[in-house]
TIVO-387473 format. One line per 2 residues: number of its first residue (from 1); their letters; for each residue x, y, z of N, C-alpha, C, O. Coordinates in steps of 0.02 Angstrom, whole numbers, always signed. Example, Ala and Ser with C-alpha at 12.3 -4.5 7.8 and 13.67 -1.06 7.14 Angstrom:
BEGIN
1	AS	+660 -284 +390 +615 -225 +390 +660 -165 +390 +712 -166 +423; +642 -112 +354 +684 -53 +357 +645 +2 +394 +670 +57 +402 .
This chain:
BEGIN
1	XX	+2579 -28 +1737 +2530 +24 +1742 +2461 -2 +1726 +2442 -60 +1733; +2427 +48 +1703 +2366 +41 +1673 +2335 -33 +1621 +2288 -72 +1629 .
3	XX	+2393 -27 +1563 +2387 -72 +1513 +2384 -120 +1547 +2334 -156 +1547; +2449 -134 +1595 +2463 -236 +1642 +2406 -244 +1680 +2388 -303 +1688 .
5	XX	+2356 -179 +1718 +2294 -203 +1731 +2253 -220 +1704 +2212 -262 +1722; +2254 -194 +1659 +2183 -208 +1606 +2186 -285 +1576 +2138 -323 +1570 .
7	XX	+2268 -301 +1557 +2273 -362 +1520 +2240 -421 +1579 +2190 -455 +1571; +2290 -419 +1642 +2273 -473 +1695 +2175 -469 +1721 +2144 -517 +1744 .
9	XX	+2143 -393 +1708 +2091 -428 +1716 +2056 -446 +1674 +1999 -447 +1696; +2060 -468 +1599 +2042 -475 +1541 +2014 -563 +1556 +1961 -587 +1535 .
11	XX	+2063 -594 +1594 +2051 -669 +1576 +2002 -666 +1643 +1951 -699 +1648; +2025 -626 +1688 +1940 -615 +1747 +1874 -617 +1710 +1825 -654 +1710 .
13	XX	+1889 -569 +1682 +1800 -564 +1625 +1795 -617 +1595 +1750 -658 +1605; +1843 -623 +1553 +1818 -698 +1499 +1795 -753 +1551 +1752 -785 +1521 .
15	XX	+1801 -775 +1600 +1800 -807 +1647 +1718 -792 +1668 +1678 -839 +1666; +1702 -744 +1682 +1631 -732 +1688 +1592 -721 +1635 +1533 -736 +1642 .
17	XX	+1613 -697 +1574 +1595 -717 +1493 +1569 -774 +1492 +1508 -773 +1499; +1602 -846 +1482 +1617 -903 +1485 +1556 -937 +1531 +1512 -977 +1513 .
19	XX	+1567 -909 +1591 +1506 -943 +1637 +1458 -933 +1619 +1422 -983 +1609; +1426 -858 +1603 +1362 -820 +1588 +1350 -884 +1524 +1305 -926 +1524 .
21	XX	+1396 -877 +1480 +1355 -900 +1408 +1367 -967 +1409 +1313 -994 +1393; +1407 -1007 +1418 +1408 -1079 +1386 +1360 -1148 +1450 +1369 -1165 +1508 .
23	XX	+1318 -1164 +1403 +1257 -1224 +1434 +1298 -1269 +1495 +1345 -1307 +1483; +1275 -1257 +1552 +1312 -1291 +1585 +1328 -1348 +1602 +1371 -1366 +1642 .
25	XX	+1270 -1398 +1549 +1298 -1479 +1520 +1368 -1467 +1499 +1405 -1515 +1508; +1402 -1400 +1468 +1444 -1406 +1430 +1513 -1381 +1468 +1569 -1397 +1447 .
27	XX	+1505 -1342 +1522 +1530 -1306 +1572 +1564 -1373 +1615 +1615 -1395 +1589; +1545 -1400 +1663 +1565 -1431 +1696 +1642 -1489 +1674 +1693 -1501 +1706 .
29	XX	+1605 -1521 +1582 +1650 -1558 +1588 +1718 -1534 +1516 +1765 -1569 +1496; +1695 -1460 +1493 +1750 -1441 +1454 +1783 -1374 +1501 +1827 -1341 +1474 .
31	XX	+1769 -1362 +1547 +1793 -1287 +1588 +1832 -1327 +1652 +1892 -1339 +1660; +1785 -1338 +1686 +1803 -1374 +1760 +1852 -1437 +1778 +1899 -1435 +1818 .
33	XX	+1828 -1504 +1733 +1854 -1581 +1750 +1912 -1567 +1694 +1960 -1594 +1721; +1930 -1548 +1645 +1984 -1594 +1623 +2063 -1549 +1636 +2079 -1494 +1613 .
35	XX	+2099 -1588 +1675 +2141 -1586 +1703 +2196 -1567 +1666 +2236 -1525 +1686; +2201 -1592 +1618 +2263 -1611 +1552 +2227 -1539 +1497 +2259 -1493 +1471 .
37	XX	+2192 -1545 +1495 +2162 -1501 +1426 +2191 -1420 +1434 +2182 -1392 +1488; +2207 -1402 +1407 +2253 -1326 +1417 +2183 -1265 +1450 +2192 -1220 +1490 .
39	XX	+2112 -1285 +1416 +2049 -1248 +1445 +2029 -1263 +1518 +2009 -1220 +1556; +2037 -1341 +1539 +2019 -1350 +1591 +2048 -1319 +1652 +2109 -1325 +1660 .
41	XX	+2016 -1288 +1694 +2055 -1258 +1754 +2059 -1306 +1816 +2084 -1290 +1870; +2044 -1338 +1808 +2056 -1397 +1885 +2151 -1409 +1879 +2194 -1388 +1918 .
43	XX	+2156 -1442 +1829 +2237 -1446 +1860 +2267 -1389 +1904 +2296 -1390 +1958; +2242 -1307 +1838 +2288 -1249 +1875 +2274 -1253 +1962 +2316 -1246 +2006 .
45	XX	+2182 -1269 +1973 +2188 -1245 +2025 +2207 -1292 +2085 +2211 -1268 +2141; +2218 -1361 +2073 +2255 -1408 +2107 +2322 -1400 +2127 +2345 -1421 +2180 .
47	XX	+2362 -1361 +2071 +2447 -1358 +2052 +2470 -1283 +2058 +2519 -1258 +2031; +2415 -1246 +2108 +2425 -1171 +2124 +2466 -1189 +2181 +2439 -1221 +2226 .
49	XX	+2532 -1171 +2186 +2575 -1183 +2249 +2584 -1127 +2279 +2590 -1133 +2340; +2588 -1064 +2256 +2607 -998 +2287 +2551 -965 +2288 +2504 -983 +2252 .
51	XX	+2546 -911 +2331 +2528 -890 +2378 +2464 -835 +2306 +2405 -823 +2293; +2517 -824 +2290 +2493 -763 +2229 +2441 -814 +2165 +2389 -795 +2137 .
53	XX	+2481 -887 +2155 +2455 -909 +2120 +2364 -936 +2130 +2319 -943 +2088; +2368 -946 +2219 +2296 -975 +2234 +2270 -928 +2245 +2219 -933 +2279 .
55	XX	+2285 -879 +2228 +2216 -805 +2242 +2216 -792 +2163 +2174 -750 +2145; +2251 -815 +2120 +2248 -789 +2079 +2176 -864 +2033 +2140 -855 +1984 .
57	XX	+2184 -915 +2069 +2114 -958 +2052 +2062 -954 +2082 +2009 -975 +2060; +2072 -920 +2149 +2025 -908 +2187 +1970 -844 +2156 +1908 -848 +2156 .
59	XX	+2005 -796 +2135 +1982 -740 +2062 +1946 -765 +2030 +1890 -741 +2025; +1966 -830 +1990 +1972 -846 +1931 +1891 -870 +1932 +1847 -859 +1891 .
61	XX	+1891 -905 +1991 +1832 -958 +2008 +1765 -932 +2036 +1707 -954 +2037; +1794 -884 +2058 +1728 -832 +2095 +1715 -776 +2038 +1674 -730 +2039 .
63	XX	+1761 -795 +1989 +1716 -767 +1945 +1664 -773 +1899 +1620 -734 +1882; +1690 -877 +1869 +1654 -901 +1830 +1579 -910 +1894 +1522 -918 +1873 .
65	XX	+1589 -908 +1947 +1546 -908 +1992 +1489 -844 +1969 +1428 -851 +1971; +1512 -802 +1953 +1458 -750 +1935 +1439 -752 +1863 +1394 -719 +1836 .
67	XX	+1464 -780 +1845 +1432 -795 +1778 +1379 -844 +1774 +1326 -848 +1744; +1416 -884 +1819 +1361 -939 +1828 +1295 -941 +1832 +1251 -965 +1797 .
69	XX	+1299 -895 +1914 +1231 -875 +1921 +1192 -836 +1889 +1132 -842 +1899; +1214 -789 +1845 +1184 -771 +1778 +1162 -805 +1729 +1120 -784 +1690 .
71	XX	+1191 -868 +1725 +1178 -898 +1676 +1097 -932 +1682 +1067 -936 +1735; +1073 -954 +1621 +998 -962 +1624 +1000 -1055 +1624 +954 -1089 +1648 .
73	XX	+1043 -1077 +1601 +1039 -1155 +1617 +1059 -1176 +1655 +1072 -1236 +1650; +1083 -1127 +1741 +1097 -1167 +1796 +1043 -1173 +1826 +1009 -1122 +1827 .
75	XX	+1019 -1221 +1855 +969 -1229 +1898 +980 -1261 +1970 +1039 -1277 +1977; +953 -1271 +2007 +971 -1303 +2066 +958 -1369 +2035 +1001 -1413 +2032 .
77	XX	+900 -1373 +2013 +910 -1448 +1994 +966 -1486 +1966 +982 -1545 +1975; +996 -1433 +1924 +1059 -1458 +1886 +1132 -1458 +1944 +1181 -1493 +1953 .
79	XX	+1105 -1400 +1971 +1173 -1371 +2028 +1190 -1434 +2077 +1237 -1474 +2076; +1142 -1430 +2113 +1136 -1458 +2178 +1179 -1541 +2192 +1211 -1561 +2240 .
81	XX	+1161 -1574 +2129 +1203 -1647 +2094 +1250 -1642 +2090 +1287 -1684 +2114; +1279 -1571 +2042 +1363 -1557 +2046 +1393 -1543 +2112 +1439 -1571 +2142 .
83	XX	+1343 -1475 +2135 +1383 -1482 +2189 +1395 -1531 +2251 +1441 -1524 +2292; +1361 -1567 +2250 +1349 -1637 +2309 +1425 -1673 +2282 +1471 -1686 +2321 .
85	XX	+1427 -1683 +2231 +1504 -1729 +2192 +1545 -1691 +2188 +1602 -1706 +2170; +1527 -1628 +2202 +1620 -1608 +2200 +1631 -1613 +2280 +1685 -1638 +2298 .
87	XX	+1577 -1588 +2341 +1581 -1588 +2405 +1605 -1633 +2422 +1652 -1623 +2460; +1589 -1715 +2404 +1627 -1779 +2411 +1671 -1788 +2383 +1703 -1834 +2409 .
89	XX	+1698 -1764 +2334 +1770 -1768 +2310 +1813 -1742 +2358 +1860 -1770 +2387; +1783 -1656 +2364 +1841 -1626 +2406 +1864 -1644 +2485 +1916 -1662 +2511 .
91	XX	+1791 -1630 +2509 +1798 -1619 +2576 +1818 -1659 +2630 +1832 -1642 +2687; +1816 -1742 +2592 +1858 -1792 +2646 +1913 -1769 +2675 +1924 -1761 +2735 .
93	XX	+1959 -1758 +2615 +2049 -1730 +2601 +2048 -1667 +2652 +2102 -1664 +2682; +2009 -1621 +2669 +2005 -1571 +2723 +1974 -1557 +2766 +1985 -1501 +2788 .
95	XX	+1938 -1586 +2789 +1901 -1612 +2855 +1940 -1653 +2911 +1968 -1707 +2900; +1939 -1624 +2963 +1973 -1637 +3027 +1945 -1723 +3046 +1886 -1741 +3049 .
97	XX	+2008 -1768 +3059 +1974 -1816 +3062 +1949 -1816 +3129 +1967 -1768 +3163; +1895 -1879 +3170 +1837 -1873 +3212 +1894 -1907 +3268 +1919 -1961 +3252 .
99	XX	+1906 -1887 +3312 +1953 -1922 +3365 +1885 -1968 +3400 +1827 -1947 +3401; +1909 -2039 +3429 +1889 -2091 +3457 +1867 -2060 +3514 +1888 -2009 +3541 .
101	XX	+1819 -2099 +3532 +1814 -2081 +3604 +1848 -2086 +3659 +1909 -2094 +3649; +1829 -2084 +3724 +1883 -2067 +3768 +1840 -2140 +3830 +1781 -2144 +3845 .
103	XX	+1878 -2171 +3844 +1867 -2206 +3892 +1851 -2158 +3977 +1888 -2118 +4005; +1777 -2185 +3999 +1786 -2120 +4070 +1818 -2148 +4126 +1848 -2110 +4165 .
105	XX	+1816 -2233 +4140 +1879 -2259 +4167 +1932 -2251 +4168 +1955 -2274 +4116; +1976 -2227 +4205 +2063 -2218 +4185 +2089 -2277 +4251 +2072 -2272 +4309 .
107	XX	+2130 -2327 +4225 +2179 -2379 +4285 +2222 -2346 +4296 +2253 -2315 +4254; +2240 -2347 +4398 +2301 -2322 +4413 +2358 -2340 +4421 +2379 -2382 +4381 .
109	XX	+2392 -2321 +4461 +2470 -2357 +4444 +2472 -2438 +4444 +2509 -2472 +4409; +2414 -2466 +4501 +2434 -2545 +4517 +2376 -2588 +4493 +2358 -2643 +4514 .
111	XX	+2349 -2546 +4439 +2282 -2576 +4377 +2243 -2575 +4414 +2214 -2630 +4413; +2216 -2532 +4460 +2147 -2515 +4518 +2119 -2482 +4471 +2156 -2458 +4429 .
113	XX	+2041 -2470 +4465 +2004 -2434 +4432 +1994 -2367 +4449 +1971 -2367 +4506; +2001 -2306 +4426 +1965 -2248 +4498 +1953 -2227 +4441 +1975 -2230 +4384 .
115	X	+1878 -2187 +4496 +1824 -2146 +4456 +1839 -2068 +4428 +1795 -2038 +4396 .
């Protein structure tokens, strides 16, 4: 009911709590990078296998997302660096690779050239 909503969106808020207030020198590498650390959320959101579980980081993340931008020590100056290094971390691993080009010559059956 009521109560199981309130509890599950409790760690939503703290999540935007969290962003709003803590210096984001301090954000990146005690919230975000550590993998192992029971605070850090990168493992969870690496090791979200179900369906329920990756919406449930996807929440999680769009929320510290609004905190963020509330927050008074993000700046682009500060942003823009992080985000450039996480873009190269991620986006190789999901980016369609670039197919070769295509030769406009094709040889026919008896290695004749046709146009």
């Amino acid at each position: 009911g009521k109560t199981r909503e309130a509890k599950s969106t409790r760690v939503y808020d703290a999540a935007e709590i969290i962003g709003r207030a803590l210096d984001f020198k301090f954000f990146q590498p005690c919230v975000l990078s550590p993998e192992e650390h029971p605070f850090g959320i990168q493992g969870a959101v690496l090791n979200a296998g179900t369906l329920k579980g990756r919406n449930k980081m996807r929440e999680l993340l769009r929320r510290f997302g609004l905190g963020l931008a509330a927050n008074k020590t993000v700046s682009a100056g500060v942003m823009l660096p992080w985000v450039h290094a996480q873009v190269q971390r991620y986006v190789p691993s999901c980016a369609d690779k670039v197919p070769e080009p295509v030769s406009k010559k094709k040889k026919g059956k008896k290695g004749k050239q046709e146009a």
